[in-house]
DOMAR-786974 format. One line per field, with one value per residue: residue in three letters; x, y, z of N, C-alpha, C in turn. Coordinates in pm, 1 decimal. Layout:
residu	ALA|...
n_x	X|...
n_y	Y|...
n_z	Z|...
ca_x	X|...
ca_y	Y|...
ca_z	Z|...
c_x	X|...
c_y	Y|...
c_z	Z|...
// end
This chain:
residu	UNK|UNK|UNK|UNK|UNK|UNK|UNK|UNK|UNK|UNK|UNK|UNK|UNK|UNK|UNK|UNK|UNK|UNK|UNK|UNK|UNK|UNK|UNK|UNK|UNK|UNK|UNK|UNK|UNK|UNK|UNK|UNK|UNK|UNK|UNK|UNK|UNK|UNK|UNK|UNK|UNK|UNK|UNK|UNK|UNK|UNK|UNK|UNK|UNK|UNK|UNK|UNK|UNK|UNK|UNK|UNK|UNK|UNK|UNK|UNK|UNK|UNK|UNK|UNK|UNK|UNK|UNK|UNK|UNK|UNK|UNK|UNK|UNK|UNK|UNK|UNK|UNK|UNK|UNK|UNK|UNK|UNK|UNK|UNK|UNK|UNK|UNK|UNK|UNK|UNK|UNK|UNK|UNK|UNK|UNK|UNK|UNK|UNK|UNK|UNK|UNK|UNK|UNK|UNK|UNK|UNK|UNK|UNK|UNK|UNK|UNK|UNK|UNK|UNK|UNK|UNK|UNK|UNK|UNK|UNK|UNK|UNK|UNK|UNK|UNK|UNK|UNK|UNK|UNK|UNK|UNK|UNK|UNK|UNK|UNK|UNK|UNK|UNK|UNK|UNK|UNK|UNK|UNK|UNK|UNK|UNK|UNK|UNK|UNK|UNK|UNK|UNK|UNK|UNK|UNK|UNK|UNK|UNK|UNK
n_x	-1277.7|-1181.8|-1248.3|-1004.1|-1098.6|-1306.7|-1150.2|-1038.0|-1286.7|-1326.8|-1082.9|-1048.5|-1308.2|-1273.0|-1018.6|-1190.1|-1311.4|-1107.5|-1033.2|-1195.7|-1205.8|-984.8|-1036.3|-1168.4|-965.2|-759.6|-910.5|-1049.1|-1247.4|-1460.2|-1560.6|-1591.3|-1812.3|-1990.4|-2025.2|-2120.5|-2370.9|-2484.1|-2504.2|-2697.2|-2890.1|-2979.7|-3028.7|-2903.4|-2806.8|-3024.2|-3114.9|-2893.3|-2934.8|-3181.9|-3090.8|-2936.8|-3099.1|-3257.6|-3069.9|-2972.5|-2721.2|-2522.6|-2548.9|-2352.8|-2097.8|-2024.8|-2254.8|-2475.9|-2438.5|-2551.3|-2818.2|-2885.6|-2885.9|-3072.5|-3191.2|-3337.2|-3545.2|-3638.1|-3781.0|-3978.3|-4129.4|-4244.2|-4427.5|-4284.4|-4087.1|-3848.6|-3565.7|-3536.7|-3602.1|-3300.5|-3257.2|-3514.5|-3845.2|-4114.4|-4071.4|-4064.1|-3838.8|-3709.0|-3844.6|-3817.2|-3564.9|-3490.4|-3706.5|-3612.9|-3436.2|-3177.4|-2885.8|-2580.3|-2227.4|-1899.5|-1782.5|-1899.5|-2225.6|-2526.9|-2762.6|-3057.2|-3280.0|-3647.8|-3878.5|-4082.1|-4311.2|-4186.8|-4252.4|-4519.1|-4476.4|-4711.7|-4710.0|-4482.9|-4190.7|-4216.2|-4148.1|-3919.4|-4017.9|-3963.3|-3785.4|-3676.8|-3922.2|-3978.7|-3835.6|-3463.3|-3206.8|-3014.7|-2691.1|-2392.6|-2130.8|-1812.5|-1588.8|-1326.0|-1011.3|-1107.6|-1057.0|-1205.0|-1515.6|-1890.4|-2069.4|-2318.0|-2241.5|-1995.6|-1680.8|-1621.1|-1334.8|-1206.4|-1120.6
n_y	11445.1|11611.4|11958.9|12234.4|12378.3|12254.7|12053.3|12224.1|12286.4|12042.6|11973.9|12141.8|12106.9|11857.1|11959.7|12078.9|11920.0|11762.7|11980.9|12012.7|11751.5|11785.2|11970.4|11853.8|11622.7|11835.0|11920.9|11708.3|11757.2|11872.4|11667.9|11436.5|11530.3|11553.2|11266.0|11162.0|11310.3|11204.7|10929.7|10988.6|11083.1|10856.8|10688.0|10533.6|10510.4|10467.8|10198.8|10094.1|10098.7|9976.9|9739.0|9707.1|9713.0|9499.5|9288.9|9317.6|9427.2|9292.6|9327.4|9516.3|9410.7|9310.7|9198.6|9344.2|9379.3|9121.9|9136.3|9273.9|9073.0|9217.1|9383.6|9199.0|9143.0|9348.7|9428.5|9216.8|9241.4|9474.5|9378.7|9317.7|9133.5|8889.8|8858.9|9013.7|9170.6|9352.7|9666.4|9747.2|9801.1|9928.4|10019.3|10305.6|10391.5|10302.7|10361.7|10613.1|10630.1|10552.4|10684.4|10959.1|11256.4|11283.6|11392.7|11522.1|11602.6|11692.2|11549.7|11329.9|11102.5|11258.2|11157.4|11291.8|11226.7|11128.7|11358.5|11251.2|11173.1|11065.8|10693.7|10575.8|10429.7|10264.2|10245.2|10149.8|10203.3|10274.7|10509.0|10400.1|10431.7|10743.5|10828.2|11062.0|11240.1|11395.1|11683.0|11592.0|11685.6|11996.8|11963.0|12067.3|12256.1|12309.2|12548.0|12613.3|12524.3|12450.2|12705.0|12907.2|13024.6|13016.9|13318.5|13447.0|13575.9|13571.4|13496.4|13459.0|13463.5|13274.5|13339.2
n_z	-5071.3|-4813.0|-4709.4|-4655.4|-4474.0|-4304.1|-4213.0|-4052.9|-3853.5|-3722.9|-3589.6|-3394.4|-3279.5|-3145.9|-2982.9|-2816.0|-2659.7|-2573.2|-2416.2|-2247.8|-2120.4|-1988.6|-1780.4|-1638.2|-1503.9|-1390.4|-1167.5|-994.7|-782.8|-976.5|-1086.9|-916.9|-808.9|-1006.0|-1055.7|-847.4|-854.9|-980.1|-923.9|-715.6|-866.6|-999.7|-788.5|-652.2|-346.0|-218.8|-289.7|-147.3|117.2|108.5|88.9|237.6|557.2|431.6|516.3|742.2|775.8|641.7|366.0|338.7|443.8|652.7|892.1|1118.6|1486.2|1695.0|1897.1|2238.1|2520.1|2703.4|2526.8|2337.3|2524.8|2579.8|2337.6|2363.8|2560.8|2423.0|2240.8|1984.5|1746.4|1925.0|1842.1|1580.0|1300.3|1303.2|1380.7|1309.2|1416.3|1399.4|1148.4|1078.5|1060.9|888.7|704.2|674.2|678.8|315.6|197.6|258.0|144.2|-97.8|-77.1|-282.4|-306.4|-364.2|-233.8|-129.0|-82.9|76.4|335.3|426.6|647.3|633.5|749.5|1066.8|1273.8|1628.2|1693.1|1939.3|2204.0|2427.7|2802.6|2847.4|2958.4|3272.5|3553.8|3833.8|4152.4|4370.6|4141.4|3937.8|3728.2|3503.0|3275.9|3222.8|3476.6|3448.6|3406.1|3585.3|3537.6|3553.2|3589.1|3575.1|3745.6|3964.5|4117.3|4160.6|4216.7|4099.3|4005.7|3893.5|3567.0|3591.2|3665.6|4009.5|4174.4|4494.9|4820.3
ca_x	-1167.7|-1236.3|-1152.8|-919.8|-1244.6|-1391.9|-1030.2|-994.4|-1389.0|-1343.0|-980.7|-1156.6|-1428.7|-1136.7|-973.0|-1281.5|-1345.8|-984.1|-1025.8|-1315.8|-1206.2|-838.8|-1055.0|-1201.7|-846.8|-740.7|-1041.5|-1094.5|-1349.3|-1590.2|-1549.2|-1652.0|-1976.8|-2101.0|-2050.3|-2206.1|-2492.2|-2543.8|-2548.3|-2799.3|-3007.7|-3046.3|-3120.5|-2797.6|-2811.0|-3178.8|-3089.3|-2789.7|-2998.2|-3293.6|-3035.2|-2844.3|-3209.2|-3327.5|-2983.0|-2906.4|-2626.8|-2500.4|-2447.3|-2215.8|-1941.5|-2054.2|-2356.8|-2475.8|-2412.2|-2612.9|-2936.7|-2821.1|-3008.7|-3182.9|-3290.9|-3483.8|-3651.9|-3738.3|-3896.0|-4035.4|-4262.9|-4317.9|-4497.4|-4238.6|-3980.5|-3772.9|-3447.4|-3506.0|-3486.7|-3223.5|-3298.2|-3679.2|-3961.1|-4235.0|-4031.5|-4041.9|-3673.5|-3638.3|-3883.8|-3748.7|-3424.9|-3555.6|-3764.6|-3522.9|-3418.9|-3020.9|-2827.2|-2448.3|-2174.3|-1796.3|-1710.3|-2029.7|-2360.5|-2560.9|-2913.9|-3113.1|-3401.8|-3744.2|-3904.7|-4172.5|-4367.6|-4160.1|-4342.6|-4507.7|-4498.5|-4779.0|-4715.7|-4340.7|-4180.1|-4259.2|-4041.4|-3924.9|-4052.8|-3841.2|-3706.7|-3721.4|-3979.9|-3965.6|-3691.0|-3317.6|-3167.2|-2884.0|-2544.7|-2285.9|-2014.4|-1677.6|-1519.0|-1200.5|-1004.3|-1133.2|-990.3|-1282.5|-1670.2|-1929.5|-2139.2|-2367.9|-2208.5|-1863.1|-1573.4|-1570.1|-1205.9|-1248.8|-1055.2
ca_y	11495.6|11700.0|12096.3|12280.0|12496.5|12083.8|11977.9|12326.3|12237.0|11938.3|12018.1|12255.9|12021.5|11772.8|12049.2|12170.9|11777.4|11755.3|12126.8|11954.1|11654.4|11859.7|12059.0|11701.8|11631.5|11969.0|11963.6|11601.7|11751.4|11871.0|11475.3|11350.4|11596.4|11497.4|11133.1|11175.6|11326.2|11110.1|10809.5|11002.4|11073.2|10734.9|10615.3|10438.1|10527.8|10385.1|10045.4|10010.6|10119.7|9875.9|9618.4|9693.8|9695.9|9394.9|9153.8|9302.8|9499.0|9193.8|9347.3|9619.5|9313.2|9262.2|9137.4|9391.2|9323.5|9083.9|9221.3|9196.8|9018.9|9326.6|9446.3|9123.3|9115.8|9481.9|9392.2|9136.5|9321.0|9559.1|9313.7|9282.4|8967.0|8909.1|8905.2|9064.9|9214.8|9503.5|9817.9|9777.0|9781.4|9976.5|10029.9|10412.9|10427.8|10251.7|10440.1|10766.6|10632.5|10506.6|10796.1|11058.8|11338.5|11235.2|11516.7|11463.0|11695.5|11629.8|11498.6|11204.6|11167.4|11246.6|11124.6|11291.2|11172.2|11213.4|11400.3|11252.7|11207.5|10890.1|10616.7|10625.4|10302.3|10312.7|10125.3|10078.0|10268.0|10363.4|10537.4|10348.5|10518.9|10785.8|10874.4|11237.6|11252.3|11548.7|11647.2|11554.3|11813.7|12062.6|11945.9|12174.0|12282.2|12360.2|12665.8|12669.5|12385.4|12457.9|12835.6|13049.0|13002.6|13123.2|13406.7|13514.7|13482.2|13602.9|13386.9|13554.4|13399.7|13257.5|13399.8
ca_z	-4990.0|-4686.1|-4744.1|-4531.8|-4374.5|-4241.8|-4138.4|-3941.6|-3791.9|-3648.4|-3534.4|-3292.8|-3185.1|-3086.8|-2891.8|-2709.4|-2610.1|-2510.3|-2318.7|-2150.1|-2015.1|-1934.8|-1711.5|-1510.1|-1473.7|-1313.3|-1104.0|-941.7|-749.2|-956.2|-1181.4|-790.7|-779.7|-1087.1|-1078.8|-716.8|-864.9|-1124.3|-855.8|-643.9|-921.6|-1025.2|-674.5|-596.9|-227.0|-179.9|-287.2|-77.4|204.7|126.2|87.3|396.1|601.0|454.2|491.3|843.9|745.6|610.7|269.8|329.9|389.2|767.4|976.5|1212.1|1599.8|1749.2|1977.9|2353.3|2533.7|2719.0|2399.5|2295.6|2660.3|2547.5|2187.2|2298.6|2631.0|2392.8|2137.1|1851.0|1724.2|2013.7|1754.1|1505.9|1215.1|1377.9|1348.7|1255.0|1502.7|1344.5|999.2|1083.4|1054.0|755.7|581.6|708.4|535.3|259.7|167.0|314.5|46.9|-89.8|-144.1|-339.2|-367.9|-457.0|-98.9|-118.3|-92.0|240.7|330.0|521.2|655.7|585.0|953.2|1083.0|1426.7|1633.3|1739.1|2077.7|2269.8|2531.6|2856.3|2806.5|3059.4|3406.9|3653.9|3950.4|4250.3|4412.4|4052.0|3888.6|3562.1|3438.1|3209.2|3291.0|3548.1|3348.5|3453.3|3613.4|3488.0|3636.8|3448.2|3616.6|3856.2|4138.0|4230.9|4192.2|4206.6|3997.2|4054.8|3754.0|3459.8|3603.5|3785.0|4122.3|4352.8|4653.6|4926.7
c_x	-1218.2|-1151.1|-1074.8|-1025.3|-1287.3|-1287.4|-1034.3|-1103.6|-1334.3|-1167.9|-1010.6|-1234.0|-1342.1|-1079.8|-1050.9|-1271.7|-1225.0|-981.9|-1124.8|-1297.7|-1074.3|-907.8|-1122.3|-1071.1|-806.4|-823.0|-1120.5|-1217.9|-1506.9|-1587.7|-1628.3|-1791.0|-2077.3|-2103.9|-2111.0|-2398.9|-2565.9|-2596.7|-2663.8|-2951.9|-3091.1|-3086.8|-2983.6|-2808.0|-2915.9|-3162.4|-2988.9|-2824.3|-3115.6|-3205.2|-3000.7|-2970.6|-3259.7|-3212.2|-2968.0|-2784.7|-2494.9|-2448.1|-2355.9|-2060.8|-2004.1|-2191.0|-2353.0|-2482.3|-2584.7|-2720.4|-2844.8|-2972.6|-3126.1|-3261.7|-3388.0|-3570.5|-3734.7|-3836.3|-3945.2|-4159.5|-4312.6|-4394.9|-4424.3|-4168.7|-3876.4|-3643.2|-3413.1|-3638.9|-3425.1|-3277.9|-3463.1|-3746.7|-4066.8|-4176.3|-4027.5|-3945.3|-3587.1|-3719.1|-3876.7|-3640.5|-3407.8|-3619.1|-3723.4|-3469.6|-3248.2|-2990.8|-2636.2|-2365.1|-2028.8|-1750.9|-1788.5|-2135.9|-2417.0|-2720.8|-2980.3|-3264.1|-3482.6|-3817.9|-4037.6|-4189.4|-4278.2|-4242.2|-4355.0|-4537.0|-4599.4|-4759.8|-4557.4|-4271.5|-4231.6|-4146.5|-4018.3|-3935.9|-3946.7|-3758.8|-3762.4|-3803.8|-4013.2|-3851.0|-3579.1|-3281.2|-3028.9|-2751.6|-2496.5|-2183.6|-1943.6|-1619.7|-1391.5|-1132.1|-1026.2|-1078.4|-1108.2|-1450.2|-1766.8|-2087.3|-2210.3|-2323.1|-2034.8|-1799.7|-1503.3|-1415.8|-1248.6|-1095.2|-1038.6
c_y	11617.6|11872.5|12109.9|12356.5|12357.9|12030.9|12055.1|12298.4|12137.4|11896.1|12031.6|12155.8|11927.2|11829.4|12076.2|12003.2|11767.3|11868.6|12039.1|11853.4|11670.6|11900.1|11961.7|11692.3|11736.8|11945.7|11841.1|11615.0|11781.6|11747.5|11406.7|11382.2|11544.7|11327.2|11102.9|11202.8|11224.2|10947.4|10844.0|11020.0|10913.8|10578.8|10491.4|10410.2|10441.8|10269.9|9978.0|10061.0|10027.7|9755.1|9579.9|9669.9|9550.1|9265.4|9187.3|9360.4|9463.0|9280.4|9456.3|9493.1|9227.3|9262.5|9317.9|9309.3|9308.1|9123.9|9184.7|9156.4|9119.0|9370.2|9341.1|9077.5|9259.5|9443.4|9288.9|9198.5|9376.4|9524.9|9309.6|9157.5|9016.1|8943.3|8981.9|9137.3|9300.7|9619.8|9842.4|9733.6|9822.7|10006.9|10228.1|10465.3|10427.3|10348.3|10562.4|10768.7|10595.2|10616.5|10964.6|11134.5|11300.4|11381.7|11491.2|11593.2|11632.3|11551.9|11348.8|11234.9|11159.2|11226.5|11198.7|11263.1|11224.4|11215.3|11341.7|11213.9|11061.1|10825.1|10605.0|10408.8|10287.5|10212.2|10118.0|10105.9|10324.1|10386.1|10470.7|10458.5|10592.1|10876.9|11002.5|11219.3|11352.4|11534.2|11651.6|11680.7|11828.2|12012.1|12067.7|12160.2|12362.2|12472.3|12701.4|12473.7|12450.1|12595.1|12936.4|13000.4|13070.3|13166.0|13522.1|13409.5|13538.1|13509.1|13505.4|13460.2|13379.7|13331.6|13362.9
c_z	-4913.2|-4734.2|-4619.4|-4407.5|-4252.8|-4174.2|-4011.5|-3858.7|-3718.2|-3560.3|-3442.0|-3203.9|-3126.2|-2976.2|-2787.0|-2649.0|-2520.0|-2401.6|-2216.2|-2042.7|-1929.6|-1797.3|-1596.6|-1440.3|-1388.8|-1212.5|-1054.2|-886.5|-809.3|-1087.3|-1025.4|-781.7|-876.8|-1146.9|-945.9|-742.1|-967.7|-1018.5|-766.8|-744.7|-952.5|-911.2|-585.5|-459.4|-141.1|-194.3|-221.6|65.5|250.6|157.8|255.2|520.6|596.8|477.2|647.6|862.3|662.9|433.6|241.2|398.4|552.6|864.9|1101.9|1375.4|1666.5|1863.2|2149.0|2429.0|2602.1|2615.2|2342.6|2411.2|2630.1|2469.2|2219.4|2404.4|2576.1|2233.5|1957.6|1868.2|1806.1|1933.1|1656.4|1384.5|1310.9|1312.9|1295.3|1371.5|1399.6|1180.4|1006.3|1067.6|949.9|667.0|578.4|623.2|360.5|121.9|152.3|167.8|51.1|-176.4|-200.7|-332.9|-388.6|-311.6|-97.1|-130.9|45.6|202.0|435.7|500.4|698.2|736.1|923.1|1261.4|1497.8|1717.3|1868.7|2089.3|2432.7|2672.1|2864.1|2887.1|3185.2|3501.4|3789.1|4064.2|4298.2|4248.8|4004.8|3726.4|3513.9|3352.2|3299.4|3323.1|3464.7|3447.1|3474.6|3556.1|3537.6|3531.1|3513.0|3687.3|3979.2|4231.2|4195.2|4177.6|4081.5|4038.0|3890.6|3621.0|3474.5|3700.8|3924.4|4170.4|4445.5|4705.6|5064.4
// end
């Protein structure tokens, strides 16, 4: 027969267990962070990334959209499979995502991906004559409708 000292013990340890999972309850978010982390640790993210890569997007419920046809006249001048897979040419993308550091907190988990140099395609582009190659000229911007000009970095009035 258990003393009163072993009843009052494990009373306690009951309580704290009960305090513990009271305090999940209260506190949805941090029950989301650490069942977040628990799926990033064990790689959850990476396999529904390989998956989604290697079906086509196919296993998140739906097929990614079909190449148009410009794009398989692209991949195919520029020596890959006219259709497909999507999203892979050189695999640089996938293994950016793939590889990419997963970070979790109570909101989800985010991937970012792992930096590297992107692939040059030599040959692939040329400017039609007449066109500007350099970088793209800065857009203007209107800072009013139309009642005053700009002079510096102040809105002079016209007059």
């Amino acid at each position: 027969m258990p003393t009163r000292d072993e009843i009052r013990q494990h009373a306690l340890r009951r309580l704290r267990r009960l305090n513990a999972a009271t305090r999940f309850l209260a506190r949805p978010g941090l029950l989301a962070e650490r069942v977040n982390l628990k799926l990033a640790k064990e790689g959850w993210l990476d396999r529904i990334l390989a998956a989604r890569f290697a079906t086509g997007g196919a296993s998140s419920g739906s097929p990614w959209p079909a190449l148009k046809p410009s794009t398989v006249k692209q991949r195919a001048r520029l020596g890959f499979a006219g259709t497909g897979p999507i999203l892979v040419r050189s695999g640089t993308l996938q293994d950016a995502a793939l590889e990419g550091k997963t970070e979790a907190d109570a909101f989800g988990l985010t991937k970012k991906l792992k930096d590297r140099a992107a692939p040059r395609y030599v040959g692939a582009a040329r400017p039609a004559s007449g066109r500007r190659t350099g970088p793209p000229k800065r857009p203007t911007t209107s800072l009013g409708s139309g009642s005053g000009t700009r002079a510096g970095s102040a809105i002079t009035p016209r007059r």
